[in-house]
DRENDO-1510 file (C-alpha; in Angstrom, 1 decimal, always signed):
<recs>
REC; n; res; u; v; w
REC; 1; UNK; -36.1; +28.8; +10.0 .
REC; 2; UNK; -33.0; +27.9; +8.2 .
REC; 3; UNK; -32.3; +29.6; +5.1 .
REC; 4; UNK; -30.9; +27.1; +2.3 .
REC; 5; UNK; -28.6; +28.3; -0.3 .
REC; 6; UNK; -26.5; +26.7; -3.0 .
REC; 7; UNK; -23.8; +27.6; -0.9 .
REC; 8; UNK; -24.5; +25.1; +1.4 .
REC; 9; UNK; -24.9; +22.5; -0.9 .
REC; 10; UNK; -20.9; +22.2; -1.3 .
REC; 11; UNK; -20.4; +21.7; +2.8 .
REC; 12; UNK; -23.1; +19.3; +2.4 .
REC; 13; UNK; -21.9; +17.5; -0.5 .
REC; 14; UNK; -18.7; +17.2; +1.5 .
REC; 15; UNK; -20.3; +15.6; +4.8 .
REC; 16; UNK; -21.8; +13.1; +3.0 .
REC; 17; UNK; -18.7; +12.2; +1.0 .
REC; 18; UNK; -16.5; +12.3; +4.4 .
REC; 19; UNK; -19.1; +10.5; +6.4 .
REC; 20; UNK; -19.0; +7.6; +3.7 .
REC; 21; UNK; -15.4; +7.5; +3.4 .
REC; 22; UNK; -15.3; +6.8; +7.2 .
REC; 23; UNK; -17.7; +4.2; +7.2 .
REC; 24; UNK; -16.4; +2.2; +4.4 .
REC; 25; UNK; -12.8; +2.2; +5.7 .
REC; 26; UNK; -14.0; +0.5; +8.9 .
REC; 27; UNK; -16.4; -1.8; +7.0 .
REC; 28; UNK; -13.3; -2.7; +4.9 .
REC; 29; UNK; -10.9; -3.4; +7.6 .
REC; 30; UNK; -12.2; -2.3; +11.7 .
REC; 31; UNK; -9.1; -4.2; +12.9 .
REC; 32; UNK; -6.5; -1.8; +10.9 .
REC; 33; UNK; -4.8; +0.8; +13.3 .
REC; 34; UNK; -4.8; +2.6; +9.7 .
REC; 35; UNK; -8.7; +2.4; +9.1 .
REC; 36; UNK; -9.3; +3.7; +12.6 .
REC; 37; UNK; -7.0; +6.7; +12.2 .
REC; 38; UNK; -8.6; +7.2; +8.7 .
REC; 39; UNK; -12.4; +6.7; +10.0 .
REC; 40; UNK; -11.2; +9.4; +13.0 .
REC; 41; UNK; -10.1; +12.0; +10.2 .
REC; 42; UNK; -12.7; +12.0; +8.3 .
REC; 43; UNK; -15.6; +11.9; +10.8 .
REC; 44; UNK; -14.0; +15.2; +12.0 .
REC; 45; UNK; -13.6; +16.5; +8.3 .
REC; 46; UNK; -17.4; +15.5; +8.4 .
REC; 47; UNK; -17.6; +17.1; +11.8 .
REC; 48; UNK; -15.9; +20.3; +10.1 .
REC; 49; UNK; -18.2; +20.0; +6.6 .
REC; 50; UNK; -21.7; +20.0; +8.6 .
REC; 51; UNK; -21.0; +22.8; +10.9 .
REC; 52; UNK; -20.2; +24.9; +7.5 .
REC; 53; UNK; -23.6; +24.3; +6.1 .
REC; 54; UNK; -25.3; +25.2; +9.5 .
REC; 55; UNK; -23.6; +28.6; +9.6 .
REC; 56; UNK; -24.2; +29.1; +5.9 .
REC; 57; UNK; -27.9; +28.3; +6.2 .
REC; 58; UNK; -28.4; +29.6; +10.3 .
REC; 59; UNK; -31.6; +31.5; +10.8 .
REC; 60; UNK; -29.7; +33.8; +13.3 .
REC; 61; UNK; -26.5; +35.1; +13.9 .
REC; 62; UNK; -26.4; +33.8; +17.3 .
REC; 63; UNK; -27.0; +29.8; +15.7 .
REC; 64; UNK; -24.4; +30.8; +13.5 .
REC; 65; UNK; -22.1; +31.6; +16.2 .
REC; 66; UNK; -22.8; +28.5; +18.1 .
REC; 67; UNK; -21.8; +26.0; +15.1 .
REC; 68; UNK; -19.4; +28.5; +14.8 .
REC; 69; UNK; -17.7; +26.9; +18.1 .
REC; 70; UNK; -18.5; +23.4; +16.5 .
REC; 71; UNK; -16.9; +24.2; +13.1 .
REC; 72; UNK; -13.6; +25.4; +14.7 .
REC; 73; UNK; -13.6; +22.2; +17.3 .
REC; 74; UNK; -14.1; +20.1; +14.1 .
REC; 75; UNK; -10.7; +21.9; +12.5 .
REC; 76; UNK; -8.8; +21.3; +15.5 .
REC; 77; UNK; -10.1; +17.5; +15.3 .
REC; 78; UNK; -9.1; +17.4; +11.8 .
REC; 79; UNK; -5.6; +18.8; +12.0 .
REC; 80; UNK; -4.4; +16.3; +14.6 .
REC; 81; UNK; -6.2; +13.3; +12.8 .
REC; 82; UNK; -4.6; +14.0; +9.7 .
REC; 83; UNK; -1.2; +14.1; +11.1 .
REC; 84; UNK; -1.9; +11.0; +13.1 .
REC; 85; UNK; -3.1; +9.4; +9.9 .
REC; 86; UNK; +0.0; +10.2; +7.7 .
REC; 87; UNK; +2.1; +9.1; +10.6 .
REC; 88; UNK; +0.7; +5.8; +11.4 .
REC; 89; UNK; +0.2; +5.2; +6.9 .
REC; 90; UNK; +4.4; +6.1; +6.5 .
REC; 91; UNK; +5.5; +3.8; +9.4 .
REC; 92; UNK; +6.8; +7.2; +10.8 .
REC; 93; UNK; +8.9; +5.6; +13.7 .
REC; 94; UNK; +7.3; +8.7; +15.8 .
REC; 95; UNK; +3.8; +6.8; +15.8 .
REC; 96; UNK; +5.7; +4.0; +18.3 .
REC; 97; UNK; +5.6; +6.7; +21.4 .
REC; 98; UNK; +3.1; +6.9; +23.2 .
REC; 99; UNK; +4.6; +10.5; +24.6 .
REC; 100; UNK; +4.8; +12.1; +21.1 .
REC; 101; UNK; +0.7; +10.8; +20.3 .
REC; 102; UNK; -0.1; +12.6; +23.7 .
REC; 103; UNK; +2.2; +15.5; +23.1 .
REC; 104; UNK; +0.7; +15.8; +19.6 .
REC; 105; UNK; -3.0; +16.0; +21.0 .
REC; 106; UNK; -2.1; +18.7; +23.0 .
REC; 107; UNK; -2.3; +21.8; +21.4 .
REC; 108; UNK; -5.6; +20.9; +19.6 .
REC; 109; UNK; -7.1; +20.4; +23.0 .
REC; 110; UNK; -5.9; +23.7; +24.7 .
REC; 111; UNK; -7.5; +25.6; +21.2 .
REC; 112; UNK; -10.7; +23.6; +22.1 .
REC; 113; UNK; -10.5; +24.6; +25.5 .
REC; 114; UNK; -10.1; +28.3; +24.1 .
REC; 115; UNK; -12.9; +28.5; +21.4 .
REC; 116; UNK; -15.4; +27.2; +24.3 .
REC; 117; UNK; -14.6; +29.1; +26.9 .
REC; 118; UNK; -13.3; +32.5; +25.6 .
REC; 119; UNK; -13.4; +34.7; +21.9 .
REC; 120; UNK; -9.9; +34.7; +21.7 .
REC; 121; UNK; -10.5; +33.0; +18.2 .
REC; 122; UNK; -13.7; +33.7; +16.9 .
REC; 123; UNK; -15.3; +37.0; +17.9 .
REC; 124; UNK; -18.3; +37.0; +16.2 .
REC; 125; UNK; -20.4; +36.4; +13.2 .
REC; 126; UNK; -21.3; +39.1; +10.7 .
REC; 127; UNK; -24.0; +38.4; +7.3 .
REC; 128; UNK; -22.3; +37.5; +4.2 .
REC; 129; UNK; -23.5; +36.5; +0.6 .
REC; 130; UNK; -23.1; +33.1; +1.8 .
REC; 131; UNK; -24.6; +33.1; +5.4 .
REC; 132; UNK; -22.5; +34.4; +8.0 .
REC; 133; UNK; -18.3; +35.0; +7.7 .
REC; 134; UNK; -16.3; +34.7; +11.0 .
REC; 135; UNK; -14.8; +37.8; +13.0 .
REC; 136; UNK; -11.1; +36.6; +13.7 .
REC; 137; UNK; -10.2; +36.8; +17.6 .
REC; 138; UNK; -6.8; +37.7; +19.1 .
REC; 139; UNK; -5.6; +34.0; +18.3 .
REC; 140; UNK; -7.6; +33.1; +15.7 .
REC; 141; UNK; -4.2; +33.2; +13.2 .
REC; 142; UNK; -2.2; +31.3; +15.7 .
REC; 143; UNK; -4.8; +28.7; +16.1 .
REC; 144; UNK; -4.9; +28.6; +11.8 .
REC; 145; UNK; -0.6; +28.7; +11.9 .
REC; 146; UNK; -1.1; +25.9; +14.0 .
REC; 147; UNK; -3.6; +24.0; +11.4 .
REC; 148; UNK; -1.3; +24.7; +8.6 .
REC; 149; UNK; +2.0; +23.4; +10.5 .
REC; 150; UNK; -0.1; +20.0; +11.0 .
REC; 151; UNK; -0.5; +20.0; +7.3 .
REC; 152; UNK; +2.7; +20.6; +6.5 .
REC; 153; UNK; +3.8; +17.5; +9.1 .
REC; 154; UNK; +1.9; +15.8; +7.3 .
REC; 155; UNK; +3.0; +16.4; +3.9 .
REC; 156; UNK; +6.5; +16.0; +4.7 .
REC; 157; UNK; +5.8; +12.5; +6.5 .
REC; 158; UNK; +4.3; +11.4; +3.2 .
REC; 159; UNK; +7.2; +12.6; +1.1 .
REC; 160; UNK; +10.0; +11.2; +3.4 .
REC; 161; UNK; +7.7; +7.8; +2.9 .
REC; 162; UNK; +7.4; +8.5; -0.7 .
REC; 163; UNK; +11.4; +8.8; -1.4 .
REC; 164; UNK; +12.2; +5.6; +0.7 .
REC; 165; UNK; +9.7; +3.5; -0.3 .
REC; 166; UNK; +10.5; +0.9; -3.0 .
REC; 167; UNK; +7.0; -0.4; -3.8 .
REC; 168; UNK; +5.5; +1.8; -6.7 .
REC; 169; UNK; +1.9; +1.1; -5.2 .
REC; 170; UNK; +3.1; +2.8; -2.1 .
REC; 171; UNK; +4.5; +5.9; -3.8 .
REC; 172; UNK; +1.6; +6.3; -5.7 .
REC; 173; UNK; -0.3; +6.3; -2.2 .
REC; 174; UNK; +1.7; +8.7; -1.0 .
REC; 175; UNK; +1.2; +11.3; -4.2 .
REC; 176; UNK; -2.4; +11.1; -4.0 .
REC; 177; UNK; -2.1; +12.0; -0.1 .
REC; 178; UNK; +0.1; +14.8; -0.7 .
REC; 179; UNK; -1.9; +16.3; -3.7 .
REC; 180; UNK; -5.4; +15.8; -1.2 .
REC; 181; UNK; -4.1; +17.8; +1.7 .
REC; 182; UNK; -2.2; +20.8; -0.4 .
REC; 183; UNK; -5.2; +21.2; -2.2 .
REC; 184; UNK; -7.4; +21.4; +1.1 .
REC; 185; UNK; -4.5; +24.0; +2.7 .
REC; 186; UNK; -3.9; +26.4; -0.4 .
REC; 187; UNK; -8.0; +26.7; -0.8 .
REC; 188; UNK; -8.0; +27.0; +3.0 .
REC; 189; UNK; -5.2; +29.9; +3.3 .
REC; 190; UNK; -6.1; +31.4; +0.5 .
REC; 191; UNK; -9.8; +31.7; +1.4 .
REC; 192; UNK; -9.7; +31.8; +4.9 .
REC; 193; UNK; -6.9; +34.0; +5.8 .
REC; 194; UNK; -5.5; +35.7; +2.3 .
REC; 195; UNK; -8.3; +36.8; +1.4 .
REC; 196; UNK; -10.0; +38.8; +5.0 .
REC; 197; UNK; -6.5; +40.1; +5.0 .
REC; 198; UNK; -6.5; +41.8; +2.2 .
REC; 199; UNK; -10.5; +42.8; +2.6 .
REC; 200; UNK; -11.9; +40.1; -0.1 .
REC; 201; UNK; -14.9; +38.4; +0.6 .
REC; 202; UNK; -14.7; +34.7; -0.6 .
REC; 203; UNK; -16.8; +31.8; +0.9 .
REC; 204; UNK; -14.4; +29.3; +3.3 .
REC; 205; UNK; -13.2; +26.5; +1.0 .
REC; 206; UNK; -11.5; +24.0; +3.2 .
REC; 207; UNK; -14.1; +22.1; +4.2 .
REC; 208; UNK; -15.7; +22.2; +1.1 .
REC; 209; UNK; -12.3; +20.9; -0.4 .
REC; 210; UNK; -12.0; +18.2; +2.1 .
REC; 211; UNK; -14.7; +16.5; -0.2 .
REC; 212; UNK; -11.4; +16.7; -3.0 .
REC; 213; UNK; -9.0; +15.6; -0.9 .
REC; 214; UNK; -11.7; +12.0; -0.1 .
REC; 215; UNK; -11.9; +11.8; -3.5 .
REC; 216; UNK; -8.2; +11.7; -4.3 .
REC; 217; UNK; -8.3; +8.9; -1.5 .
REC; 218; UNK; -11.4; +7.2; -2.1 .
REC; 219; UNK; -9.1; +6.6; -6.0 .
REC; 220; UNK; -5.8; +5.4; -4.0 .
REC; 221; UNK; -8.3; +2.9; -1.9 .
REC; 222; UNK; -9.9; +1.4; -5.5 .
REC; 223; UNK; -7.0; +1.8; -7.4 .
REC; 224; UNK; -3.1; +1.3; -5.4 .
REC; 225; UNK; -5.5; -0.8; -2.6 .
REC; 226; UNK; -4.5; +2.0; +0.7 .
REC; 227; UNK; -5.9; +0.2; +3.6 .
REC; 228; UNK; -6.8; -3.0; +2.6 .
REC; 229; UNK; -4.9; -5.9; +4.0 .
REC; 230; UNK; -1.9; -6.0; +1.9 .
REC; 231; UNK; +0.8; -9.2; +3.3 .
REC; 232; UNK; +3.2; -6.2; +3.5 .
REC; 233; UNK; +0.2; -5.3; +6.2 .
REC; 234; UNK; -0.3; -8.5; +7.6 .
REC; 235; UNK; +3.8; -9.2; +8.3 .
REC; 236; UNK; +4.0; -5.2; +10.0 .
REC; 237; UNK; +1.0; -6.7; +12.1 .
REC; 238; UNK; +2.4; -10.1; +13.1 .
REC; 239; UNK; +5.8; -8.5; +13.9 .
REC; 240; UNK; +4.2; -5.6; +16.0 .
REC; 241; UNK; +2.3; -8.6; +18.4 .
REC; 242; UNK; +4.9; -11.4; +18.1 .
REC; 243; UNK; +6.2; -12.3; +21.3 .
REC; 244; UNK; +9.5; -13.4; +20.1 .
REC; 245; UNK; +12.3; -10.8; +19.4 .
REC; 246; UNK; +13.4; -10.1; +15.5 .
REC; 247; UNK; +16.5; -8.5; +14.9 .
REC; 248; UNK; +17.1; -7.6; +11.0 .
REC; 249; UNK; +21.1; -7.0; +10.4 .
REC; 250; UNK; +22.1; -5.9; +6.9 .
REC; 251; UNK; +25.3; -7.2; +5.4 .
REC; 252; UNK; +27.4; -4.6; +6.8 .
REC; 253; UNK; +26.4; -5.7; +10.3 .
REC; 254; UNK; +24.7; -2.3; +10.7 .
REC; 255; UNK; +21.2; -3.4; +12.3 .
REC; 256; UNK; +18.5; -2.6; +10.0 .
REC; 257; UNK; +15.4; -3.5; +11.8 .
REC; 258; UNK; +13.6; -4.2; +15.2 .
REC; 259; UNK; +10.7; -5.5; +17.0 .
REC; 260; UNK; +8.6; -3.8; +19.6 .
REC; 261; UNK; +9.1; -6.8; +21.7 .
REC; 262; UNK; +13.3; -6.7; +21.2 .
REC; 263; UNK; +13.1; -2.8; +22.2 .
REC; 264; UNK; +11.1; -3.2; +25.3 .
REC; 265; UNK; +12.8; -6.1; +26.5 .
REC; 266; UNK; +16.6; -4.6; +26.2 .
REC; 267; UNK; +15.2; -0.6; +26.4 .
REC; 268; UNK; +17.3; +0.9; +23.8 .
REC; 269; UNK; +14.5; +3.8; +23.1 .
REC; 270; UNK; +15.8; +4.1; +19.1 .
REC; 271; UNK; +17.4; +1.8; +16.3 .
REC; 272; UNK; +20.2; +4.7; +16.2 .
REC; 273; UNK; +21.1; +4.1; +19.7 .
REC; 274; UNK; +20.8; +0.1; +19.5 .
REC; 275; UNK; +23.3; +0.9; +16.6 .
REC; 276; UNK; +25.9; +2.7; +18.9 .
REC; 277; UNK; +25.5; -0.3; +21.5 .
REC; 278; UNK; +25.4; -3.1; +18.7 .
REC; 279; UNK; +28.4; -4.9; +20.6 .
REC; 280; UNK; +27.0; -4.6; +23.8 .
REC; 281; UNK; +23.5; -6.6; +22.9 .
REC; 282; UNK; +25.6; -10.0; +23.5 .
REC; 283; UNK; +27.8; -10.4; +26.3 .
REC; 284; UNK; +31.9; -10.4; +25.8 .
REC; 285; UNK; +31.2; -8.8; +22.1 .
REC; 286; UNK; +29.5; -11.7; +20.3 .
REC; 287; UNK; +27.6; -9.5; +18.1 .
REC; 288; UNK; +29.7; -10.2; +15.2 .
REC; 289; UNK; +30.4; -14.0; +16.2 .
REC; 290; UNK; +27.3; -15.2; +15.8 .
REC; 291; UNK; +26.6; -13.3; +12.6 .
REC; 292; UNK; +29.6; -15.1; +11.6 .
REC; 293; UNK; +28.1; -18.3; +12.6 .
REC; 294; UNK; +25.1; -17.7; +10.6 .
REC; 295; UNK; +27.5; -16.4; +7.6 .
REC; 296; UNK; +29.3; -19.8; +7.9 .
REC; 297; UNK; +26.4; -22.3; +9.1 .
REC; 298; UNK; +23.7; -20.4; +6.6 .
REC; 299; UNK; +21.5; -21.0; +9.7 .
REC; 300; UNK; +21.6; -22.1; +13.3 .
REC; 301; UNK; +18.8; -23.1; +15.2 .
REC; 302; UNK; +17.9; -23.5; +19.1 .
REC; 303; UNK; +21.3; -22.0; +20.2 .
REC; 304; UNK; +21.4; -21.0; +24.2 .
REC; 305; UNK; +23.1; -17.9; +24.6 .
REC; 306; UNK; +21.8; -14.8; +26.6 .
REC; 307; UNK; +21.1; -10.8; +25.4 .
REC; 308; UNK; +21.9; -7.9; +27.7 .
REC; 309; UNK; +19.8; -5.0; +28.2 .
REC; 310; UNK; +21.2; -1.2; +28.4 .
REC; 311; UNK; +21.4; -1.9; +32.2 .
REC; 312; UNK; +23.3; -5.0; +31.7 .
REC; 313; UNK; +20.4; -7.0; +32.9 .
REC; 314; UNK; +21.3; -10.9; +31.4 .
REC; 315; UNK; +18.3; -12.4; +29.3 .
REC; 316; UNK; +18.5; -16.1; +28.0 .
REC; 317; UNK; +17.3; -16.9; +25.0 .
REC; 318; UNK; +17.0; -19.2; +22.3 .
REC; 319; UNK; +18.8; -18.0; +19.1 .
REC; 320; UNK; +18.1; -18.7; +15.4 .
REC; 321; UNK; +19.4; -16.9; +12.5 .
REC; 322; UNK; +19.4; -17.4; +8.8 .
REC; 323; UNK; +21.6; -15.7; +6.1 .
REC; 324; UNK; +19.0; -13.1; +3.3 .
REC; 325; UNK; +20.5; -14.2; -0.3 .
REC; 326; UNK; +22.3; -11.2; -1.7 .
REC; 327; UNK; +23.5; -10.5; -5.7 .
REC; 328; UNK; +25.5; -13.5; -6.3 .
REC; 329; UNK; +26.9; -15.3; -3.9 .
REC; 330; UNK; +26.5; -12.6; -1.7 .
REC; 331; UNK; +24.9; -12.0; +1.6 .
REC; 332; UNK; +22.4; -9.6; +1.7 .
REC; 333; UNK; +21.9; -9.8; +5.1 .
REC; 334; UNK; +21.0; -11.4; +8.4 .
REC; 335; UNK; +17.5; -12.4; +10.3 .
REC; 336; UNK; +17.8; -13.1; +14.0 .
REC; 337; UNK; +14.3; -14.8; +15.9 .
REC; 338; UNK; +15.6; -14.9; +19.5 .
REC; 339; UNK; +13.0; -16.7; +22.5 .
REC; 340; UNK; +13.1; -15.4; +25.9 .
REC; 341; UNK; +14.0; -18.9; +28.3 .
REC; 342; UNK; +14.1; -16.9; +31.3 .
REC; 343; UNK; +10.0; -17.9; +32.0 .
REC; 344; UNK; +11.3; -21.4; +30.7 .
REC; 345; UNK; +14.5; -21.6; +33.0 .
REC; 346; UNK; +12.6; -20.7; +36.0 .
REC; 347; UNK; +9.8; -23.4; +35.3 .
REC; 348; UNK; +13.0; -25.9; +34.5 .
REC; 349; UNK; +14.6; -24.5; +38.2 .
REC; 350; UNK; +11.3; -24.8; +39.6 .
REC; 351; UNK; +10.4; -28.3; +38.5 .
REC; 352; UNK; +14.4; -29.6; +39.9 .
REC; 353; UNK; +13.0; -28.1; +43.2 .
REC; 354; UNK; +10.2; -29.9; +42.8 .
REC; 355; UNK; +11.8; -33.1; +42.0 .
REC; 356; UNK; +14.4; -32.3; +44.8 .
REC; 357; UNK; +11.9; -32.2; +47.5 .
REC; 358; UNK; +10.1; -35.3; +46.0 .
REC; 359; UNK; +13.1; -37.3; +46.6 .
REC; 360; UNK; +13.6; -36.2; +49.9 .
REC; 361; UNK; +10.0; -36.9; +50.8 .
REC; 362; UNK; +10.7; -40.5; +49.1 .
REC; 363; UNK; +14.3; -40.9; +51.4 .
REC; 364; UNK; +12.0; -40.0; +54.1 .
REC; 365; UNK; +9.3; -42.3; +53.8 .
REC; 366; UNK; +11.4; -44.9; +52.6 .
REC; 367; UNK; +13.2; -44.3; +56.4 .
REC; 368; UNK; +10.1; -44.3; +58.5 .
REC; 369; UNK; +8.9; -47.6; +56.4 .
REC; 370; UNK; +12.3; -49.2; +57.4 .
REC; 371; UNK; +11.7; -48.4; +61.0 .
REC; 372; UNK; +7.7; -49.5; +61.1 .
REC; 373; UNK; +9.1; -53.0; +60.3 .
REC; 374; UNK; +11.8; -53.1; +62.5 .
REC; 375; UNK; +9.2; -52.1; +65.1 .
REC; 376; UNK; +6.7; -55.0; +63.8 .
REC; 377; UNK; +9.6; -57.4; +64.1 .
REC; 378; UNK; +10.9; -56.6; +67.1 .
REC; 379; UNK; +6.9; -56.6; +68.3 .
REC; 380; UNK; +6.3; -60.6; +66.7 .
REC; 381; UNK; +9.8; -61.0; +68.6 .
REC; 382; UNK; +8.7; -60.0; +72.0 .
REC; 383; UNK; +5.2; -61.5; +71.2 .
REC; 384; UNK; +6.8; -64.7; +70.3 .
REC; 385; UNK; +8.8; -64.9; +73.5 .
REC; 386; UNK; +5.4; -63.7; +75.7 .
REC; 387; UNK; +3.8; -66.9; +74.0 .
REC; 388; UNK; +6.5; -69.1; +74.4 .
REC; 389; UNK; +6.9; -68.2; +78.4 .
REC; 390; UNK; +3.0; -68.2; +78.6 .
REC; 391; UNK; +2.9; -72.1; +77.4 .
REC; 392; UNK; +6.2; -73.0; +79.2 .
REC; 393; UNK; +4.1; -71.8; +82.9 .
REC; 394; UNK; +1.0; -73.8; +81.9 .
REC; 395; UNK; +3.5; -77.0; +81.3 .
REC; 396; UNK; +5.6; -76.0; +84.4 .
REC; 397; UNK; +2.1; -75.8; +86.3 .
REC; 398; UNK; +0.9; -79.2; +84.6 .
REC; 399; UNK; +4.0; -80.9; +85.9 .
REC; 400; UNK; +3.5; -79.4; +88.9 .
REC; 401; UNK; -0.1; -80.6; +89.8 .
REC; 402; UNK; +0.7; -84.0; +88.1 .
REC; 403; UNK; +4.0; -84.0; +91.0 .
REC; 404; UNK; +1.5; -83.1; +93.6 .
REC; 405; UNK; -0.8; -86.4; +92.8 .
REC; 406; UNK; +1.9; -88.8; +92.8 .
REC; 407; UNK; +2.8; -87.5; +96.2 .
REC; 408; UNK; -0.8; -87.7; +97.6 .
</recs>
């Protein structure tokens, strides 16, 4: 029989709160990259939250140890979502490999791997006032160095975001992160590991204080609007799917931004790098030419000119560009929309061919009709010359016959 305790009541408290906070962001938005990553967080923060009240209220110290297992899986869960959520939130350029995501996974799955099939990281379960404390393994302050490093990631993705950013809704996002998690790792470290070390029994906070940390962003969702669909939201989405490449110069011809679709197409893996090989994007140079053109035209439209990729590769497209107004009379900068034609070209290529061979079919028919009539003509010829011989014998033969009487 499970023994309840106010103790438990916090880990509860917390599940609920978590398992909400999931729900509602993918009731708000399902379609948001953003509101997945968030629902994935917090369902293992609820993951993390229930497994803490099961140990606090287990009948025996076996059950305790078992949710033990769970708890720890639910930590591991919890420090990779929460770095993949701060990633994807700060437009970390990171989040754009597909590498780093796997490479980030990893270690979470090897400790998983560990707490199942070894005690490397939690030996056992003793009583404690409220339920049953954890026996650290061999690993079990690796495996929590490696929660906190996670949470420091994390922290310092939001704070790079938090200085760059130039919307005050956005920093004010980012603080209320920030304040969520430190509060979740200094009640964690201090409870969790300070504490045992120096031989102070205090009940585990952090996933009691993961409950905090929803609240801090349950406010930012109400009040600065994180994760609802923002334009700023809707243009990062359009731009991640659009088909068409976007190249953003600013007005010192250093490029500023990229698509997805521009950096898969000419394989630069970075902006820095598509920085250092500016020149090289158009052939002979004309980086800066047709940023002049722009400067000079304030926009061209439907130009045919061709992009090379890093292995030189030529790709036609269809150019235009338009000036961003600066101070003044100034230019703050440049937006280049470029169309791949090569799908276009080839159809254009393909239909000539077509057109080519129609022709030729035409000449050829055209030939073979000319002949058929010279055949029919020549046939009504030799017909009309059968005929005529035909009635010149039956004449010949009635002259004949009518010589023959007159003879008689």
């Amino acid at each position: 029989m499970y023994n309840m305790n106010y103790y438990s009541l916090f880990p509860l408290a917390a599940f609920f709160i978590n398992i909400s906070l999931a729900i509602f962001a993918l009731w708000a938005n399902k379609m948001s990259r953003l509101n997945r990553v968030f629902s994935l967080f917090t369902f293992s923060f609820a993951l993390w939250s229930i497994s803490s009240f099961m140990i606090y209220t287990s009948p025996t110290l076996e059950s305790a140890f078992v949710w033990e297992k769970v708890e720890t899986f639910g930590s591991l869960l919890s420090a990779s979502f929460m770095l993949h959520f701060c990633l994807v939130f700060s437009r970390n350029r990171l989040i754009r490999s597909k590498t780093f995501i796997v490479l980030m996974y990893i270690p979470a799955f090897l400790f998983t791997y560990l707490n199942a099939a070894t005690r490397l990281i939690a030996q056992s379960q003793v009583p404690s006032y409220w339920g049953y404390r954890v026996i650290p393994g061999d690993m079990y302050y690796l495996f929590t160095i490696f929660i906190v490093l996670y949470a420091l990631a994390s922290i310092t993705s939001c704070s790079i975001f938090y200085r760059q950013s130039k919307l005050k809704r956005e920093r004010k996002q980012s603080l209320l992160l920030i304040a969520g998690i430190c509060i979740i790792v200094s009640g964690g470290v201090a409870s969790e590991v300070i504490a045992p070390f120096v031989g102070t029994e205090i009940m585990p906070l952090t996933s009691t204080l993961s409950a905090v940390n929803g609240m801090f962003i349950a406010f930012a969702m109400v009040r600065y609007r994180l994760m609802s669909l923002t334009p700023s939201i809707a243009a990062e989405n359009i731009i991640k799917t659009m088909v068409d490449y976007l190249l953003v110069v600013n007005n010192d011809k250093s490029i500023a931004f990229v698509s997805d679709s521009l950096f898969k197409a000419i394989g630069y893996g970075n902006i820095h790098k598509l920085n250092e090989n500016r020149d090289n994007i158009f052939p002979e140079g004309k980086f800066e030419g047709i940023l002049k053109r722009i400067a000079s035209d304030k926009n061209i439209t439907d130009l045919n000119t061709t992009i090379l990729t890093k292995n030189g590769k030529e790709i036609p497209v269809s150019l235009n560009g338009s000036i961003v107004p600066g101070k003044g009379s100034e230019i703050g900068g440049y937006v280049v929309v470029m169309r791949d034609m090569t799908r276009v070209f080839e159809l254009i290529a393909n239909l000539k061919e077509k057109t080519t061979d129609l022709e030729k079919s035409k000449s050829e028919l055209q030939e073979s009709k000319e002949k058929l009539e010279d055949k029919i003509e020549e046939t009504e010829r030799i017909n009309k010359l059968a005929v005529g011989r035909e009635l010149k014998m039956v004449e010949l033969k009635k002259k004949l016959a009518e010589l023959k009487g007159k003879k008689s």
